[in-house]
C-alpha positions in Angstrom: 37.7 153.4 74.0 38.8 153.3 77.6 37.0 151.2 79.7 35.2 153.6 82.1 36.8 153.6 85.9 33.7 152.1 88.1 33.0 154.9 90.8 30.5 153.2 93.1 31.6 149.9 95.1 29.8 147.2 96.8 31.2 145.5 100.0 30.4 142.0 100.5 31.7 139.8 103.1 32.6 136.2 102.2 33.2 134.9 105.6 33.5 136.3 108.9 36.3 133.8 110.4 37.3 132.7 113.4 37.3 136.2 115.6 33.4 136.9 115.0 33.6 140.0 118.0 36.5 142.1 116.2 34.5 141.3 112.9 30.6 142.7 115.0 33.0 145.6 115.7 34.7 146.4 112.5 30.7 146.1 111.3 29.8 148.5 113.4 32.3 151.1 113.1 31.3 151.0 109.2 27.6 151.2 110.1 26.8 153.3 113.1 23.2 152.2 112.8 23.6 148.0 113.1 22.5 146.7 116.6 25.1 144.2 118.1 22.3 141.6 117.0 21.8 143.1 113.3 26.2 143.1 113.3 26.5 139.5 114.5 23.7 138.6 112.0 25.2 139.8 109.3 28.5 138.5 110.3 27.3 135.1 110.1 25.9 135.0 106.9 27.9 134.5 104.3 27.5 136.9 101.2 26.0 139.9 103.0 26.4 143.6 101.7 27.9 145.5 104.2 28.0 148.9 102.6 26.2 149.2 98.6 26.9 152.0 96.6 29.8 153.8 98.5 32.8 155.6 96.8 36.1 153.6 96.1 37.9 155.6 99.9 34.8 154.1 101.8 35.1 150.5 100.4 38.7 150.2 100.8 38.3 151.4 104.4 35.9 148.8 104.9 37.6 146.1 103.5 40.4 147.4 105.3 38.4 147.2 108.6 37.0 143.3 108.3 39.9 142.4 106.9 42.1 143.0 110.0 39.3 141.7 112.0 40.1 138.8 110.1 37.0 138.6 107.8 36.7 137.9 104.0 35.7 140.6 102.1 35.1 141.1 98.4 34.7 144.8 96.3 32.4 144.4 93.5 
């Protein structure tokens, strides 16, 4: 049988590198409702879901987003 296409994404960010302001932005953008001091907290810890349960189009542009911010991001 094929193995069944996984519809729902998690995006995790490894690391938030060395340009933490473009990677509190790129949060933001994704997550209207993050403070600047919720963003920059979770852009300092490593291992924190940014967006749980989101369709493959929104994960990508997330990943998309923190990566050109320069961020580590993994899709599970």
């Amino acid at each position: 049988e094929p193995a069944e296409e996984q519809s729902s994404f998690t995006v995790i960010l490894k690391e938030g590198g060395a340009n933490k302001i473009a990677v509190i932005k790129a949060l933001r953008e994704i997550n209207p409702n993050l403070g600047l001091k919720e963003a920059k907290d979770l852009s300092e810890k490593p291992g924190a879901v940014v967006a749980e349960n989101v369709n493959k189009g929104t994960a990508d542009e997330a990943k998309a987003k923190l990566t050109a911010a320069g961020a580590a991001v993994e899709l599970k």
